[in-house]
MARMIFI-354404 format. One record per atom (N, C-alpha, C): residue in one letter; x, y, z. Coordinates in steps of 0.02 Angstrom, whole numbers, plus 50000, padded with zeros to 5 digits. Example, Ala and Ser with C-alpha at 12.3 -4.5 7.8 and 13.67 -1.06 7.14 Angstrom:
<pts>
a506604971650390a506154977550390a506604983550390s506424988850354s506844994750357s506455000250394
</pts>
This chain:
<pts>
x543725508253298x543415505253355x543835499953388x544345494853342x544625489653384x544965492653444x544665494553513x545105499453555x545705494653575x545665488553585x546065485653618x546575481053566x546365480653502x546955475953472x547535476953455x547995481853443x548725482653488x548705489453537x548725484753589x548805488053657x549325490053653x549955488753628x550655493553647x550415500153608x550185500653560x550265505453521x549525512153556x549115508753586x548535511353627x548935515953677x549385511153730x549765512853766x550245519253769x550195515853704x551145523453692x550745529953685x550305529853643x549785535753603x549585540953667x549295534753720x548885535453793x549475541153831x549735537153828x550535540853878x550885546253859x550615550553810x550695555253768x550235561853764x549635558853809x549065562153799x549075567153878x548885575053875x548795578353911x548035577953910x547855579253972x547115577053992x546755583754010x546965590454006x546955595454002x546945597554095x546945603554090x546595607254169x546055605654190x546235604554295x545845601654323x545865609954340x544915609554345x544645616554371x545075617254448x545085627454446x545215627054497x546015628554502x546395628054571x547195627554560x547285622354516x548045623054521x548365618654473x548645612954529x548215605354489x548225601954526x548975594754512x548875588854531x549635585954532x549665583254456x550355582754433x550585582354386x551015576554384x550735571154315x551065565654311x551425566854262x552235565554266x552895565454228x553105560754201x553015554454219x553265550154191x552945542354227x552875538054180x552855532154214x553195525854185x553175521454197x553655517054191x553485507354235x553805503854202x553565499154245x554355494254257x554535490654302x554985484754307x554985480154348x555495476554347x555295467954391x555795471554465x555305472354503x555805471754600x555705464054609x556225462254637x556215454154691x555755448354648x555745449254584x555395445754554x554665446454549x554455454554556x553625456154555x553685461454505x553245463054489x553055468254421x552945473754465x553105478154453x553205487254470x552985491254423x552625492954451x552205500054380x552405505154447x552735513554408x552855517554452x552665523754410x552045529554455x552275536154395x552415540154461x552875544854427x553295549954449x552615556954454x552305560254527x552125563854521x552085570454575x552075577054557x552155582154554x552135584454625x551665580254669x551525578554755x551195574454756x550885574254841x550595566654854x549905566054847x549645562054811x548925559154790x548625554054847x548185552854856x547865549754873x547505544554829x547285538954832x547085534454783x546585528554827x546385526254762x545805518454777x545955515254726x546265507954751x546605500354706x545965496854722x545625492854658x545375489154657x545455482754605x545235477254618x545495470654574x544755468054542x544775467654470x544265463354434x544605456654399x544025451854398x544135446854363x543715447854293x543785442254256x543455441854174x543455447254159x543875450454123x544765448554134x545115451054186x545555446854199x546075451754256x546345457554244x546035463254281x546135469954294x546585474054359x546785479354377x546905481654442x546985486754392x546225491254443x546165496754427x546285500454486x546405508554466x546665513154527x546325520854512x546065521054550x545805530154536x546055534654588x546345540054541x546685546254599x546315551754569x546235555854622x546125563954588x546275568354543x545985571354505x546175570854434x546885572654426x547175570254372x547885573154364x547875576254293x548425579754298x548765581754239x549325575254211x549235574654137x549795569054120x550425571354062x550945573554088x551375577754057x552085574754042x551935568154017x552515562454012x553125569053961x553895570254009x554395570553995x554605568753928x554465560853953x554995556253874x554335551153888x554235548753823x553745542253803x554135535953819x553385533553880x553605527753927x554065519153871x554405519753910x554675513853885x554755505753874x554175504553928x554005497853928x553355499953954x552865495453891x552055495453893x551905489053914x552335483953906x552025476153939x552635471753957x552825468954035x553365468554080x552885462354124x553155458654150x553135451954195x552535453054170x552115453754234x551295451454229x550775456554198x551215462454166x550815467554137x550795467454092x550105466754039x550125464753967x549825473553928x549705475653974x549635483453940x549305487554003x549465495454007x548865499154033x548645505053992x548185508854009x547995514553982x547715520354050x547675526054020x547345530254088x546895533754049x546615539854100x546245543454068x545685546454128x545445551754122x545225557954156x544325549654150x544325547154204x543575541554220x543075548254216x542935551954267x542255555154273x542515562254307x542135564954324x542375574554339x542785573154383x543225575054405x543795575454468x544025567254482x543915562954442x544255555554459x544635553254376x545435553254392x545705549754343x545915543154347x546025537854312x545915531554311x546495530154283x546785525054312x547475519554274x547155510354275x547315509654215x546845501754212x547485498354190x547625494554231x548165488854210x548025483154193x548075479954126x547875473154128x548305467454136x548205462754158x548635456554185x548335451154147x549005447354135x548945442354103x548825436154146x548795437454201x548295430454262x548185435054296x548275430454367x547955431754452x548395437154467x548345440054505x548915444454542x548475445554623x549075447954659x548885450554701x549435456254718x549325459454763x549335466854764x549985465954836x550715465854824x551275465654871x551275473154922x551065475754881x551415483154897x551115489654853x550835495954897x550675499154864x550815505354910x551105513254881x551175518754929x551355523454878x551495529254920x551555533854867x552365537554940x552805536854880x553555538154914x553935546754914x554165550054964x554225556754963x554795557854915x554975561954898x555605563454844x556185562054849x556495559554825x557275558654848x557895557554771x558405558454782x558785560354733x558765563554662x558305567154710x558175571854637x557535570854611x557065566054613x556335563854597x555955566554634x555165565554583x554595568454619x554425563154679x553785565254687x553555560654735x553515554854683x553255547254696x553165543454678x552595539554705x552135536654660x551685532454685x551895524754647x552015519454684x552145512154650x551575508254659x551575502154616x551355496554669x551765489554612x551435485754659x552005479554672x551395475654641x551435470954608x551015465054576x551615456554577x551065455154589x551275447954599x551055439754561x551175435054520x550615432554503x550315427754553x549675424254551x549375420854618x549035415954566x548785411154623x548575404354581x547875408354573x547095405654539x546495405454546x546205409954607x546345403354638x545955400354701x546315408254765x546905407954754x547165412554815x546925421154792x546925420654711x546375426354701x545895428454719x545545424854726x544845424854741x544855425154807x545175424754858x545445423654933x545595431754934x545985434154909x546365440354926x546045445454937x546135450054953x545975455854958x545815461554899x545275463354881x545245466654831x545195473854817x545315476554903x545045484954880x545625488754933x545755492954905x546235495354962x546415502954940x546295508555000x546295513055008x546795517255019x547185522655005x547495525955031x547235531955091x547685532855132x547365539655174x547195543255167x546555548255173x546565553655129x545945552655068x545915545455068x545555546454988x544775544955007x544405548854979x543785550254979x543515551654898x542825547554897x542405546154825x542395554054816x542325555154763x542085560354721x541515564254744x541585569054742x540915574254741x540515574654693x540025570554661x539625571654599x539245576354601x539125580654619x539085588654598x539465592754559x539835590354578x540385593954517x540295591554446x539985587054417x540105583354356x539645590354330x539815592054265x539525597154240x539325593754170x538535597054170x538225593654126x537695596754106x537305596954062x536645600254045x536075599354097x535805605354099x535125603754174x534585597554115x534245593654144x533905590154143x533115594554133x532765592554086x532105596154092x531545593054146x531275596254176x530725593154214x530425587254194x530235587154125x529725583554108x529815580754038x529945579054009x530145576053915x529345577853901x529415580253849x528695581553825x528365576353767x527845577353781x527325571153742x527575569453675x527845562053666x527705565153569x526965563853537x526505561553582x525905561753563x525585568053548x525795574353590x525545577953563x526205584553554x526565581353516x527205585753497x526835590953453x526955599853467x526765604853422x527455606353398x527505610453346x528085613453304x528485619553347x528075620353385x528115626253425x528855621953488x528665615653496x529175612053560x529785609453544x530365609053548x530905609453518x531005600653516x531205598353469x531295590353461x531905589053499x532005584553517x532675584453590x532975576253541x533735577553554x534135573653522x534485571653556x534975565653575x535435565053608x535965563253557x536605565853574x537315563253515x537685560453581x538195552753545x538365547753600x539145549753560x539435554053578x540205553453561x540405545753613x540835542553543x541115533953571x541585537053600x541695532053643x542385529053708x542425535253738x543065537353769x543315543153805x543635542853874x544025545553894x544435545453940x544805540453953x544985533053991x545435526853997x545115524953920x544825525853882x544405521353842x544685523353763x544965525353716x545415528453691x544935526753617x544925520253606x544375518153545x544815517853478x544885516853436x545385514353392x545895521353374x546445520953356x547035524653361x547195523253304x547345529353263x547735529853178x548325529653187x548685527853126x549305527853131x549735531953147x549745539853157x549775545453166x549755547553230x549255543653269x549285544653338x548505548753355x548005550053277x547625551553299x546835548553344x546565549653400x546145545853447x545395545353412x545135539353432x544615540453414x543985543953454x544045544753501x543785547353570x543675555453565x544325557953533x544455564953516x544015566953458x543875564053382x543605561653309x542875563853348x542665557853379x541885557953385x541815564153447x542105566253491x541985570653533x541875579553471x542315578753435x542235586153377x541605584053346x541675578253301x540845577753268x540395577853311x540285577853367x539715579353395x539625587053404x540005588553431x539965595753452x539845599953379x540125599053326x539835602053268x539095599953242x539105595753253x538265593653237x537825594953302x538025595153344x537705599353413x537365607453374x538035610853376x538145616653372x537705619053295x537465616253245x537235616353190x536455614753206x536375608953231x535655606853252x535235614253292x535605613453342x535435620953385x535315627853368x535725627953326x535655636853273x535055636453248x534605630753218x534125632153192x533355634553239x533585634153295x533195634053350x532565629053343x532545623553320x532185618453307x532215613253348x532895611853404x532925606453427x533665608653492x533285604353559x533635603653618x534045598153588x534805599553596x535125591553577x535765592753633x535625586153684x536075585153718x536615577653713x537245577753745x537725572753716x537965570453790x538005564353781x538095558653864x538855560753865x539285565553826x539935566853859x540025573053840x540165578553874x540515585653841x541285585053843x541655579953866x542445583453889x542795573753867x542995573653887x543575568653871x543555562953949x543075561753960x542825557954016x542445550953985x542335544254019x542135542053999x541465538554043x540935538854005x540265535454021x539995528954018x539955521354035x539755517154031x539155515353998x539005510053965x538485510053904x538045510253912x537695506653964x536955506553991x536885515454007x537175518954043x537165525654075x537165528154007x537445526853956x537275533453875x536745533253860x536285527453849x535685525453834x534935526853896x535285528353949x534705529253985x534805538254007x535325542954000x535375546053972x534905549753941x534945548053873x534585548253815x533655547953844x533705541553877x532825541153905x532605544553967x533055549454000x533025553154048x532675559554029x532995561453963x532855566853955x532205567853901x532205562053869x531485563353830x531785561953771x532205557853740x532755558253677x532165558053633x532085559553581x531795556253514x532205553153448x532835555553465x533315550953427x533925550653475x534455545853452x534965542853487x535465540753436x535945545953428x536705544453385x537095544353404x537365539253408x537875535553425x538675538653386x539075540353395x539545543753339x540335538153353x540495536753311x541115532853305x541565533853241x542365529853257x542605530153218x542815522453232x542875518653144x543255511353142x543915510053125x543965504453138x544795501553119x544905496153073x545345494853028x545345485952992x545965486652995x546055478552970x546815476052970x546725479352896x546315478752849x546665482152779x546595489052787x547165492152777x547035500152776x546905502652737x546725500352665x546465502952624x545645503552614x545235502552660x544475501852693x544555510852688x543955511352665x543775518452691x543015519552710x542765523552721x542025526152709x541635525452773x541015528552784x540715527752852x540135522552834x539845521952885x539415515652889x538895516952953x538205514152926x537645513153004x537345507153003x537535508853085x537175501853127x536725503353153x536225496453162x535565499853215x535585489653222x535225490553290x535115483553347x534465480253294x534985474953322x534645468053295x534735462853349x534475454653344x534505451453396x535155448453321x535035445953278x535635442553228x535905449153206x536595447453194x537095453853162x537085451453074x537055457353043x536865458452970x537335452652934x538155452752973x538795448752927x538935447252986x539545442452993x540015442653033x540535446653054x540515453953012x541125458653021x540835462053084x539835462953077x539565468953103x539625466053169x539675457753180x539495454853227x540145456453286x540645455653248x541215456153277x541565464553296x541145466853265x541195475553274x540775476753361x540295474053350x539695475353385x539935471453463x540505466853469x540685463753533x541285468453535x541745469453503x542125474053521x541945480353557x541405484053524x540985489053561x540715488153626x540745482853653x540235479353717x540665479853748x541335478653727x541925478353801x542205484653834x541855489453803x542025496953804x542125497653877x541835495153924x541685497753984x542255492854021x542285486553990x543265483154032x543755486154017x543695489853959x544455494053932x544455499253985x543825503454002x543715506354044x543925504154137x543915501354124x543945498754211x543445499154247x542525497554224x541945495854268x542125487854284x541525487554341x541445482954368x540835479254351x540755475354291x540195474454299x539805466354326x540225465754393x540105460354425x539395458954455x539065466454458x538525466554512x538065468054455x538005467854383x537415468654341x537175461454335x536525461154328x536285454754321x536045453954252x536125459354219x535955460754162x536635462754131x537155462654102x537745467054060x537355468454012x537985474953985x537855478653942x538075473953871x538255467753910x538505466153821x537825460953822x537395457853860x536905454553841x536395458453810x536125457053734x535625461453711x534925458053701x534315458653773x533885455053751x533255458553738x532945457653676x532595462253631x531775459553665x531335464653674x530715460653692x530165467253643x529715465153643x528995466053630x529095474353620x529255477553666x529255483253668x529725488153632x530265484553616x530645487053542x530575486453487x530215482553471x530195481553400x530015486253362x529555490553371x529265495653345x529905501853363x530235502053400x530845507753401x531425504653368x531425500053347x532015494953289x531925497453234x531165497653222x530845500653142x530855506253143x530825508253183x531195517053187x531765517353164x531965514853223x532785514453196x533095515453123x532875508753101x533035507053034x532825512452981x532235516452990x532145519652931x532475525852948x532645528253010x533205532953002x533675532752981x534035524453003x534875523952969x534685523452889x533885523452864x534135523652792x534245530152781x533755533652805x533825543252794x534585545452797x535005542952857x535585543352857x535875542852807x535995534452781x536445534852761x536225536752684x535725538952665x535555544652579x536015549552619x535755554252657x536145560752643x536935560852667x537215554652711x537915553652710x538135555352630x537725549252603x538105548052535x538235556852469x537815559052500x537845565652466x538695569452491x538715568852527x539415572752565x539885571352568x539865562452594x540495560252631x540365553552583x541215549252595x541395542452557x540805539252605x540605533652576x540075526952628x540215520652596x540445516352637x540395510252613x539845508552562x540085501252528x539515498252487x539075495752537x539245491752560x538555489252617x538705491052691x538075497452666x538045503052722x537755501752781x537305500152793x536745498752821x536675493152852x537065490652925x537115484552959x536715482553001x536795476053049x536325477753101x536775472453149x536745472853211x537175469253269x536805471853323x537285466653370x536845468053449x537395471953464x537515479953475x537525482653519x537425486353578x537525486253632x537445487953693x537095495553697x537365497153685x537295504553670x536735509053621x536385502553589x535695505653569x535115502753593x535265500653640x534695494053687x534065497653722x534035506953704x533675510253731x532655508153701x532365506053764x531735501653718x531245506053668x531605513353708x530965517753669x531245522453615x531845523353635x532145528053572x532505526853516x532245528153467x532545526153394x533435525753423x533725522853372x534535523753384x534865521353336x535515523353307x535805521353290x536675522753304x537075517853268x537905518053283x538305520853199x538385524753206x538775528153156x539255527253153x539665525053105x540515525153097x540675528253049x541175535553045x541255541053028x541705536552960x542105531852973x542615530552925x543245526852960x543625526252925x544175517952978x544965527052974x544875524453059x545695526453064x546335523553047x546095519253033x546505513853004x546855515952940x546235519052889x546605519752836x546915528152847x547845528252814x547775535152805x547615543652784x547085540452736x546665544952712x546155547452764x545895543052782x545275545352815x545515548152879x546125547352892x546285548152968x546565559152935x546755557252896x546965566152873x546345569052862x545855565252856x545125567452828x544715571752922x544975566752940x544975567653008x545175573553027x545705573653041x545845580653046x545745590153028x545225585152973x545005594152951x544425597252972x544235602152968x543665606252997x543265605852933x543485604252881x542915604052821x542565599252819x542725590752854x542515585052859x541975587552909x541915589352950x541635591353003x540975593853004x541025599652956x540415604452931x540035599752894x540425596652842x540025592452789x539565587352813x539845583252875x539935579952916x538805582652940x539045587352981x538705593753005x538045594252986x538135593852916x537475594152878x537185589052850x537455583252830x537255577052827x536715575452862x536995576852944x536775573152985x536235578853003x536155585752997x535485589953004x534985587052953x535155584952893x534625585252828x534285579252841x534725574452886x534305565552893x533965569152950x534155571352996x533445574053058x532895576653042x533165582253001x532315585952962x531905581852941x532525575852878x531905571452853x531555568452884x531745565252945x531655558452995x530865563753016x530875569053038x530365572553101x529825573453032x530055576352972x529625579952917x529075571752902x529445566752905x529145561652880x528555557952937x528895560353015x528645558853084x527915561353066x527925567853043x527385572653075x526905572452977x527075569552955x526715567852877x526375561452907x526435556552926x526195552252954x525725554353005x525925558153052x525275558753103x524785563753096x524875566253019x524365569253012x523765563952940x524155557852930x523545555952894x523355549652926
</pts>
């Protein structure tokens, strides 16, 4: 999960990563990027395939300049060579939402924006898109200009985002029959600019929780017992409040959260569950649980215009009773984890995260095991972790509903 604590190494991993086919022709292709000092300003440049069109925008807390172009392909040549240069302390990219890919640069102050275009080919190069960064006091930040368009560029078509149809209606659980399929939501962590902790190996965590879902999708479903839909199918990334409401759109009756963790000791192994609290269980969960909250700055949202953030967690009246839900699922969990898979000694945490703030639906945050260590990260990689994985997590659902519906019948 630490997505952001070495950013070079986020960076390099990032810049390595093909983002697969944009439906449709074959659309522009990024080769290479690169950054250096012109006239004493910071230059980030990628080399691509023709001309894009784009939207630069500037955040504060923390200083950001983010840029979205139409989706690309990312087919780095040779692995970029400078990840942090004058005022650039790291970036990352990644496929934001259906047809919009994202470059998030972070700055180590103010900047403002010298120069930005996209240049026709010449000595032998593709086209090129640059821009020019500068550093600026506070005050002339806040003065500047923050949004700026290229020709050509037009928002997204959200029709295109492809996704499961929505049911008319979520059905009662007051009067849930056996006959109505129990509806689940799975929250594969981070995805797309959002990368989520990185093994030594180079394997993503974004990629980790995107397979465990889809196998525990794909298992849940065979039994024909249960609708289970997931706030991401592809390698895109979703903002936290939007996973969780999501989930209450469709009628969720549970909400899993799927992750993978990181430590400075790599010898940590085992998975672990979280479920919301207003106090965090330790100080590790506490510090797990703010790292998770920033998901959406690694990302490049804006969340200037919430009056509420996703990292404020304020618990009222009307959760408490879906907390105690909560909780007795992550115990169901984590028994039949322990049958399958390694689990920490103290399994069972609790923190404010963002991401289970849903008031009505049980939830919890799963952490599969630390990429960190190299065991678990090879563990990772197999299709046998997966299945095992698979069934764990079917046998805590049965129990959770078998125990639902024992209760409302006495």
């Amino acid at each position: 999960m630490k997505s952001f604590r070495n950013t070079a190494r986020i960076g390099g991993f990032l810049l390595c990563l093909a983002l697969g086919p944009v439906a449709g022709a074959a659309g522009p292709v990024v080769t290479d990027v690169r950054l250096g000092i012109n006239s004493g300003q910071t230059r980030l440049v990628l080399e691509v395939s023709q001309p894009v069109s784009y939207k630069i925008f500037m955040l504060a807390n923390p200083y950001r300049v983010v840029i979205d172009f139409p989706a690309l392909k990312w087919k780095l040549i040779r692995p970029d060579r400078r990840l942090s240069l004058g005022v650039v302390s790291s970036y990352r990219y990644g496929l934001f939402q259906a047809g919009v890919s994202r470059l998030v640069i972070d700055v180590k102050k103010p900047v403002k924006i010298r120069r930005h275009q996209i240049l026709r080919p010449a000595s032998g190069r593709e086209h090129r898109f640059l821009i020019d960064l500068k550093a600026v006091s506070e005050s002339a930040f806040k003065k500047a200009k923050k949004v700026f368009r290229s020709k050509g560029w037009r928002p997204p078509n959200k029709s295109v985002v492809s996704e499961r149809p929505v049911p008319p209606k979520p059905p009662s659980r007051q009067r849930h029959s056996s006959a109505v399929k129990r509806i689940i939501m799975l929250d594969p962590g981070h995805g797309g600019p959002d990368p989520g902790a990185i093994g030594s190996r180079g394997l993503r965590e974004k990629i980790v929780t995107l397979r465990a879902s889809n196998a525990v999708r794909q298992l849940l479903e065979s039994t024909g017992r249960y609708r289970v839909y997931m706030t991401r199918y592809r390698d895109t990334y979703v903002p936290l409040r939007k996973r969780y409401q999501k989930a209450q759109k469709v009628g969720a009756e549970l909400f899993i959260s799927i992750h993978a963790d990181s430590h400075k000791n790599r010898s940590i192994r085992g998975a672990s569950v979280y479920t919301l609290s207003e106090k965090s269980s330790d100080r590790e969960a506490g510090a797990l649980a703010a790292r998770e909250n920033r998901s959406d700055i690694i990302a490049g949202v804006d969340l200037s215009s919430q009056s509420d953030t996703v990292a404020s967690i304020l618990i009222g009246l009307r959760q408490r009773d879906t907390m105690n839900e909560s909780a007795i699922f992550g115990e169901i969990l984590i028994r039949e984890l322990a049958r399958d898979i390694r689990v920490l000694r103290n399994t069972h945490r609790f923190a404010g995260f963002a991401v289970l703030k849903s008031p009505d639906t049980p939830s919890v945050l799963m952490e599969l095991g630390y990429l960190s260590s190299p065991r678990d990260e090879n563990m990772f990689r197999k299709s046998a972790f997966y299945k095992k994985l698979a069934k764990s997590i079917f046998r805590s659902v049965e129990n959770y509903f078998k125990r639902r519906a024992n209760l409302s019948r006495s």
